[in-house]
N, C-alpha and C positions, 0 to 999 in steps of 0.2 A: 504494500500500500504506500503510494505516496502522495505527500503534502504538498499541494500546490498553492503555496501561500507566495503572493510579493514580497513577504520579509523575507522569506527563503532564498530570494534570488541571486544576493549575495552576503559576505561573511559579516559586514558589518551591522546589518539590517539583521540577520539571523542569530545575534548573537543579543540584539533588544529583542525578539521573539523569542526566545528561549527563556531569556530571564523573567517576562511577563508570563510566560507556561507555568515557571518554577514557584516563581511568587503567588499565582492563582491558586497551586496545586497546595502549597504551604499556606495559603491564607494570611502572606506578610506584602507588606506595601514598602517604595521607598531604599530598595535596596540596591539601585542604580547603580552606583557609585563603589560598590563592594564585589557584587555578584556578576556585574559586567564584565570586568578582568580577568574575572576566575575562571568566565566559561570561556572567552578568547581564549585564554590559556591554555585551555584543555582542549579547542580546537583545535591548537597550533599544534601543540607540542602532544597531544597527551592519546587524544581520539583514535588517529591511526598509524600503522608503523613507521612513516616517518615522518617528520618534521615539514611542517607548509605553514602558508601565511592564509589570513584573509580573501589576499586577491587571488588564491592561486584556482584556478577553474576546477580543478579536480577536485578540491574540496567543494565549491560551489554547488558542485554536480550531483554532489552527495548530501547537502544539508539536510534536502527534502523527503529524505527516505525515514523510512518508518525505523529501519534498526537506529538507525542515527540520532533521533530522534525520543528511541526509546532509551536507548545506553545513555544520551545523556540527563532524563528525566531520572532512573536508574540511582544515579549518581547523587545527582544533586541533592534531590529531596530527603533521602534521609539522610543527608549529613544536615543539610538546614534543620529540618526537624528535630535531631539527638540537638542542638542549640536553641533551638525558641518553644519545645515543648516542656512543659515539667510532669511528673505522674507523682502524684502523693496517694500514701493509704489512709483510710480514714482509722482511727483509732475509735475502742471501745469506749463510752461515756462511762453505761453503766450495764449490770445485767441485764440480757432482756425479758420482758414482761410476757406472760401469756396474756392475751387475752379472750382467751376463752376461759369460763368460770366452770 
């Protein structure tokens, strides 16, 4: 399956589509500035066996694909997550009552 999206078209556009996927999926707003970098980065360098840039067409050609697309939602999300979720357990007040008599 693939994504025919204008963001996709190329690496810089695809790399605001991805973060706005990321932030939707997490339910955090504002993370421009942070989360931008990180996923360039992992385009460049990290995605696939070797090292390319933004402009290089072979990546382009690839943004739109569903594995691509998925490896990098994959990734993301639960590291954001294990950072902006907390899990607490509730503690016992007191014994509990029946209340059937």
């Amino acid at each position: 399956m693939k994504v025919k999206l204008p963001l996709l078209e190329n690496g810089f556009t695809a790399v605001s589509f991805y973060r706005e996927e990321i932030e939707s999926a997490c339910q955090i707003r504002g993370t421009h500035a942070v989360l931008a970098p990180l996923i360039q980065k992992f385009l460049e360098e990290v995605l696939f066996a070797e090292k390319t840039t933004l402009f290089d067409g072979r990546l382009c050609a690839r943004l739109a694909d569903a594995d691509v697309r998925e490896h990098i939602r994959a990734v993301f999300i639960p590291l954001i997550r294990s950072r902006t979720t907390r899990t607490e357990s509730r503690l016992k007040a007191e014994e509990p009552v029946s209340v059937c008599a």
